[in-house]
N, C-alpha and C positions, 0 to 999 in steps of 0.2 A: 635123400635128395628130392625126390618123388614130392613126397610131405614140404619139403621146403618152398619148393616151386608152386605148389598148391595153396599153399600161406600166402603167397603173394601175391598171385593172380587173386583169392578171392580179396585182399587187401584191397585192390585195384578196384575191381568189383565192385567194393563197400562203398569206397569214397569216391566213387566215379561219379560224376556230376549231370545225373539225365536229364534232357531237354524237355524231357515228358512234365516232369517237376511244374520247369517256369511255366505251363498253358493254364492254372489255375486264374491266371488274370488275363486269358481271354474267356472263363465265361463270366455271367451273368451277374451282377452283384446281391448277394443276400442280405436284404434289411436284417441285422438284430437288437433285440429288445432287451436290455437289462433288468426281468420278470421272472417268476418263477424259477424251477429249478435249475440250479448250478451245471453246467457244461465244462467242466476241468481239463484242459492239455498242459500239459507241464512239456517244456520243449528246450532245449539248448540254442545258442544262433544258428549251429549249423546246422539243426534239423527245423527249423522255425517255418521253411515251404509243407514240410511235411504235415508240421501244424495246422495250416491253414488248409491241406485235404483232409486231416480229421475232423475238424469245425463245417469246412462245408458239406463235405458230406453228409453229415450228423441233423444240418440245417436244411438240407435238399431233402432229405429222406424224413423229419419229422419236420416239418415246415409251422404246425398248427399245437406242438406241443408246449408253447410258453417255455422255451427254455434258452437261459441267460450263457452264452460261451463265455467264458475266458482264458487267455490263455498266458500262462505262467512261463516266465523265461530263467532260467538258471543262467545267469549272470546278466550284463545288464542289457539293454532297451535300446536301439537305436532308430533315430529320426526312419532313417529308408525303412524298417519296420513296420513300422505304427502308420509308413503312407501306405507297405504294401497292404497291410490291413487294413486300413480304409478303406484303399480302392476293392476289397472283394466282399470285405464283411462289415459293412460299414455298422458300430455302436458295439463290437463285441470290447471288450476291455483287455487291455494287455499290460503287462507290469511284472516286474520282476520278484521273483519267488521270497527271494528276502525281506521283501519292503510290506508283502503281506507279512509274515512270520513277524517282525519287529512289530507291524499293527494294530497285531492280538494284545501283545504287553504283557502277558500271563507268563511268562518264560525266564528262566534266572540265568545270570550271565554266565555261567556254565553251561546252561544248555543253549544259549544264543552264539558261545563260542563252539560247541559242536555244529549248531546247522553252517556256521558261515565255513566251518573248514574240512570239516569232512566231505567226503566224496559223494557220499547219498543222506548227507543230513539236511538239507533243503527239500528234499522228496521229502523226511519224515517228519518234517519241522510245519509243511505244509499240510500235509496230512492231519498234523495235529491240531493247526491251527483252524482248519476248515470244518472239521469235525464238531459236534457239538455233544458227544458220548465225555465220560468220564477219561476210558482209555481203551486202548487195544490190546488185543492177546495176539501175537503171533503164532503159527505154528508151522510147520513143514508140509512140503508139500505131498508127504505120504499121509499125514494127517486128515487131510484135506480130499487124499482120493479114497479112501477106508469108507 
């Protein structure tokens, strides 16, 4: 019962909609520049405020490193979007995660029917797409701390 009640409340928690969030468009607007290195967030709609504190932050704290934001949406694009993103980042690019992955064209319709329907196949679809290596090796993450 304990565990159940706990479930909950952090549920609540999770999706609880903080105020703190929306102050990102009182501050200051960050000119960016479509130059240099890539700035990748891959975001959903309903975490798409949160995108816009990893972009700016990213942009307040390297201000002088020539580096191009964009931010990737896993499904689609909405007008209020693209103004909140004006109004704070104005020039970063936003567009949804498929319409890069379709862009590339290097992909067979078996694997363009994996990114559009699985659950994390747009995360690898863009990955692969961005990429400009041959391919990846996965491994675990015991692997990884060895």
């Amino acid at each position: 019962m304990k565990y159940l009640i706990g479930q909950k409340v952090a549920s609540v928690l999770r999706n609880f909609p903080y105020p703190v969030t929306r102050k990102i468009f009182d501050l200051p607007a960050i000119a960016c520049v479509q130059t240099g290195s890539l700035l990748v967030v891959m975001a959903t709609q309903k975490n798409f405020i949160e995108s816009l504190w990893t972009v700016y932050s990213w942009m307040a704290t390297h201000p002088d490193d020539g580096i191009s934001p964009r931010i990737y949406i896993d499904g689609d694009v909405t007008e209020s979007m693209q103004r909140e993103l004006d109004s704070i980042l104005p020039g970063t690019l936003l567009c949804t995660a498929i319409s890069v992955i379709e862009a590339f064209g290097k992909f067979s319709s078996e694997e363009m029917h994996f990114f559009r329907n699985d659950r994390y196949g747009r995360k690898l679809g863009l990955l692969l797409a961005l990429n400009d290596t041959d391919g990846f090796i996965f491994q675990t993450m015991i692997s990884f701390l060895q």
